[in-house]
C-alpha positions in Angstrom: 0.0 0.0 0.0 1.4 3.4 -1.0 1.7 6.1 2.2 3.8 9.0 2.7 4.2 7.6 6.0 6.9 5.3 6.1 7.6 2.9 9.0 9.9 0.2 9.3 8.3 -3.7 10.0 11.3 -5.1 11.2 11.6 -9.5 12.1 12.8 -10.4 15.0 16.5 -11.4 13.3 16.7 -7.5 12.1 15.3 -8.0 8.5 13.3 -5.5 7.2 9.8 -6.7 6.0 7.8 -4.3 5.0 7.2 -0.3 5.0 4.0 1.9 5.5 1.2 2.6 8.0 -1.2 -0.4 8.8 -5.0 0.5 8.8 -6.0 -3.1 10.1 -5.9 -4.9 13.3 -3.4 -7.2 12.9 -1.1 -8.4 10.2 1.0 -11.4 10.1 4.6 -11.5 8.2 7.0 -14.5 6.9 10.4 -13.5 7.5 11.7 -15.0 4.1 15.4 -15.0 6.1 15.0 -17.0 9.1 11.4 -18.2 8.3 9.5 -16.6 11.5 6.3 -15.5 12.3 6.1 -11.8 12.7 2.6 -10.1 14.2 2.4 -6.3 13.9 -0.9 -4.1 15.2 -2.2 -1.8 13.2 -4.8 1.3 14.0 -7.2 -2.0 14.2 -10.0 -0.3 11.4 -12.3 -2.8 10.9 -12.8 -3.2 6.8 -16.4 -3.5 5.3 -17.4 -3.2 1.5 -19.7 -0.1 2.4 -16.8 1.6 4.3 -13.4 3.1 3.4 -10.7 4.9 5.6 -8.3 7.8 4.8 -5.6 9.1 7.2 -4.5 12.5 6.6 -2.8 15.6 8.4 -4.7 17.7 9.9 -4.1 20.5 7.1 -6.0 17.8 4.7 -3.3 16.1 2.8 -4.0 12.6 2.8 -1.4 10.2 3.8 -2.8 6.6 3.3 -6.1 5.4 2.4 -7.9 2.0 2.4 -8.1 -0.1 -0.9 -12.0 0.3 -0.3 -11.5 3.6 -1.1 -10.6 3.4 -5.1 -13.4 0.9 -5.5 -16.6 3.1 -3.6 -14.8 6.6 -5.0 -13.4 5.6 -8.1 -10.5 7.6 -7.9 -6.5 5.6 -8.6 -4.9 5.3 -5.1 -2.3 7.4 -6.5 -4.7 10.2 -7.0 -5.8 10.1 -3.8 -2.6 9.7 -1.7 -0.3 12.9 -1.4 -4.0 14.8 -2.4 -5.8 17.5 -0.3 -9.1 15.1 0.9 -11.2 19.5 0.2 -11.3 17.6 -3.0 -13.4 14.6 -2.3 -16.1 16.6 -1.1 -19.6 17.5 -2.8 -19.4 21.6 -2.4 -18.3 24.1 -0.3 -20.4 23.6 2.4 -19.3 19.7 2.8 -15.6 21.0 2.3 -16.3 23.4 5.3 -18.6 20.9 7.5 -15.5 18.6 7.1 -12.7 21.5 8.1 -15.1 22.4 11.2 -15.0 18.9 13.0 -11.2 18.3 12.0 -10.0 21.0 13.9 -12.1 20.3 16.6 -11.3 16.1 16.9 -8.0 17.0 18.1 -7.6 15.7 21.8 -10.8 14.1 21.2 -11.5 10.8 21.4 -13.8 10.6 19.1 -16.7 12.5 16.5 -19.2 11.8 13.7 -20.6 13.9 10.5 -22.9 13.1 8.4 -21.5 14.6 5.0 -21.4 13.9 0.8 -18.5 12.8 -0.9 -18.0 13.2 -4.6 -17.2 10.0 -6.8 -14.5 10.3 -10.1 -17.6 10.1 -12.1 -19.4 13.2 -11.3 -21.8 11.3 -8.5 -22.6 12.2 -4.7 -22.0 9.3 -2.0 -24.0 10.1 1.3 -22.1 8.8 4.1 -21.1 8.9 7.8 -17.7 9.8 8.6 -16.0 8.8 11.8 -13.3 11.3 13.0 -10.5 10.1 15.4 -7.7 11.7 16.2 -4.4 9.5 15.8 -0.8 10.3 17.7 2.4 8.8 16.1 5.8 9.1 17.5 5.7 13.2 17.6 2.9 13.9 14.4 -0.6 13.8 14.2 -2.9 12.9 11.9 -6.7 12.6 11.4 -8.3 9.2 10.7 -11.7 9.5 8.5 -13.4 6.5 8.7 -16.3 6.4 6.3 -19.4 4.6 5.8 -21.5 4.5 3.5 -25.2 5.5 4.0 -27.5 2.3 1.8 -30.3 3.2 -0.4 -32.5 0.9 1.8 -31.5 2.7 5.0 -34.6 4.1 5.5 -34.0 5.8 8.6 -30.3 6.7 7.7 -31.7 8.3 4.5 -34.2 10.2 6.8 -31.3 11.7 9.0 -28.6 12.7 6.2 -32.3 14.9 3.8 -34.5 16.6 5.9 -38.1 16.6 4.8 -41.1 18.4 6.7 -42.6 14.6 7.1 -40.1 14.2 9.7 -39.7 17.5 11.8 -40.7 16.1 15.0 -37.5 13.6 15.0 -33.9 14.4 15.2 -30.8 11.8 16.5 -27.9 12.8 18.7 -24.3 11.2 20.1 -23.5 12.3 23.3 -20.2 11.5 25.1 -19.8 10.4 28.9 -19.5 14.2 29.7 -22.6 15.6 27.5 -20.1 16.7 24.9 -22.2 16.5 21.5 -20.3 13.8 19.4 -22.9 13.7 16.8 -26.5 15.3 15.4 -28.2 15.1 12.4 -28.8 17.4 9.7 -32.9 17.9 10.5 -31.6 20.2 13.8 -30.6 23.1 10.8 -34.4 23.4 10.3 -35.5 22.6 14.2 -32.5 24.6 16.2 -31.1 26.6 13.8 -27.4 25.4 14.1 -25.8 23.3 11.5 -24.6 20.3 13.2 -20.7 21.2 12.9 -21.8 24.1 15.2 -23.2 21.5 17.9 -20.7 18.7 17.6 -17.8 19.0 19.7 -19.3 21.5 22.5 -20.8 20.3 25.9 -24.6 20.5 25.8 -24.3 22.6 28.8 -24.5 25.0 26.6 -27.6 24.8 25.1 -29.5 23.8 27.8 -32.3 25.9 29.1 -29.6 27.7 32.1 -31.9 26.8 34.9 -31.8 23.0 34.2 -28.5 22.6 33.6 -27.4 21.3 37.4 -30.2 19.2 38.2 -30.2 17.6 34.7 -25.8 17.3 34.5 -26.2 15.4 37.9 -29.1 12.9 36.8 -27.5 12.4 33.6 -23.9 11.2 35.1 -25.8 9.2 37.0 -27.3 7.0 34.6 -24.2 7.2 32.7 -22.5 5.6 35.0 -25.0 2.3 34.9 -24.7 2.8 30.8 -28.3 1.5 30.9 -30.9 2.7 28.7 -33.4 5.7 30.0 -35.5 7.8 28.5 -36.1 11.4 29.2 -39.6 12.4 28.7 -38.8 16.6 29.3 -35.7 18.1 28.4 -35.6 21.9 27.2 -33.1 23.3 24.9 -32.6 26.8 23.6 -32.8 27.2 19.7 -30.4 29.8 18.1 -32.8 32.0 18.3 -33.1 31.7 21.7 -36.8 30.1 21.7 -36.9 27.1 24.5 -37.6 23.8 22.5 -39.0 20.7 24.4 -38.2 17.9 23.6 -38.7 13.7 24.5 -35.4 11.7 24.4 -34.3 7.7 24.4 -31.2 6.8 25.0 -29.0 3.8 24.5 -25.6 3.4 25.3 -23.2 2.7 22.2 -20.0 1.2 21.5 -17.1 1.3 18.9 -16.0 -1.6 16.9 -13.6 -2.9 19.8 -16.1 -2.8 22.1 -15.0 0.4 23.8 -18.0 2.4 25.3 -18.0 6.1 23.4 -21.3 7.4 25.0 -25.2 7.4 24.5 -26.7 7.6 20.8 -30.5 9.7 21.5 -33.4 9.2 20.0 -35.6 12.6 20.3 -39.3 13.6 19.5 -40.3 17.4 19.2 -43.1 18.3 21.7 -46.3 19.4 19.2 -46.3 22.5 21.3 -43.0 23.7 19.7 -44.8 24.5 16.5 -47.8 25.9 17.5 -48.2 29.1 17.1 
């Protein structure tokens, strides 16, 4: 795999194996000198035909990329590596959702976007892209992990284009501390934000002031039992500064090693938002 990050897999005996930056778990290696087994982690990113990966500095040039990511984008692998990744995206205001959340991810453990790709023949993939910030010996770099958003996805299709049929329903990511990991695109038309305005800041500030310490308090708590709970009230203030009420479900969620990221809710508008 081509990368402009070059790191030495060495065997045990001192032969060099191979060079570059491993996306997967864990890779096994012959050494064809001495004949040992070598094992050597990776970043451990899961692969999936409806996903691809790109690593890239955090000024957007992209360093490595998944083989994924020729076959779903179309574009060579050499096109894409040494490229600025401003150029995958749709328009503008993808290219600037994108540049919002990747200076936010870093000393983050983790965010999400929903957000449109562009494909080498002109067409627009709808995905959801996993940011995580990545350390390595003294540089940084920002992992993109990308899934793809299927046709059939019903509900996944109702998140990423907002329609008036579905005003009443929005979904949210919410880390351990009430820091806003992800929201969907419908809150543009409920709140008034743009969901890279939300993601990375603690809900705290949102929240209707006068709830805020009761509500941080109940919240840590069932955290803390990562159970599910719902909560039937909870007031938020819309850009305007209008108080919108609102019921939420929530369920605790989990990355792909089983690590627990926070609480993906569920939320129904109250009818009483819209009323006039």
């Amino acid at each position: 795999m081509k990368s402009l990050i070059v790191t030495e897999y060495r065997c045990r005996c001192g032969r060099l194996l191979f060079k570059g930056l491993l996306l997967k778990d864990l890779v096994e290696a012959k050494c064809a000198h001495c004949n040992s087994v070598s094992l050597f982690k990776g970043l451990n990113v899961p692969d999936s035909p409806d996903r691809f990966v790109i690593l890239a500095t955090p000024g957007g040039t992209i360093v490595n990329v998944s083989a994924s990511a020729e076959t779903l984008l179309g574009f060579s692998m050499e096109k894409l590596v040494g490229g600025k990744i401003e150029k995958l995206f749709a328009g503008e205001i993808e290219k600037e959702a994108d540049q919002a959340i990747a200076k936010k991810i870093i000393g983050k453990k983790y965010l999400r976007l929903g957000n449109t790709y562009k494909k080498s023949d002109g067409g627009a993939l709808p995905v959801f892209v996993c940011y995580k910030h990545i350390q390595k010996g003294d540089r940084e770099f920002i992992l993109r992990i990308v899934d793809i958003i299927p046709e059939a996805d019903e509900n996944a299709i109702k998140q990423a284009n907002f329609s008036s049929e579905n005003i009443g329903d929005f979904v949210a990511e919410m880390d351990e501390n009430s820091m806003v990991l992800y929201i969907d695109p419908s809150i543009e038309k409920i709140f008034g934000y743009r969901p890279e305005e939300v993601i990375g800041r603690s809900l705290a500030e949102f929240r209707v002031p006068e709830d805020n310490e009761w509500r941080e308090k109940n919240t840590k708590m069932l955290v803390s039992q990562k159970k599910s709970f719902r909560a039937p009230d909870f007031r938020t203030l819309a850009k305007d500064g209008k108080i919108m009420d609102y019921e939420a479900y929530g369920t605790p969620f989990y990355d792909d090693v089983g690590d627990f990221l926070g609480y993906r809710f569920v939320c129904w508008m109250k009818d009483e938002n819209f009323s006039k």
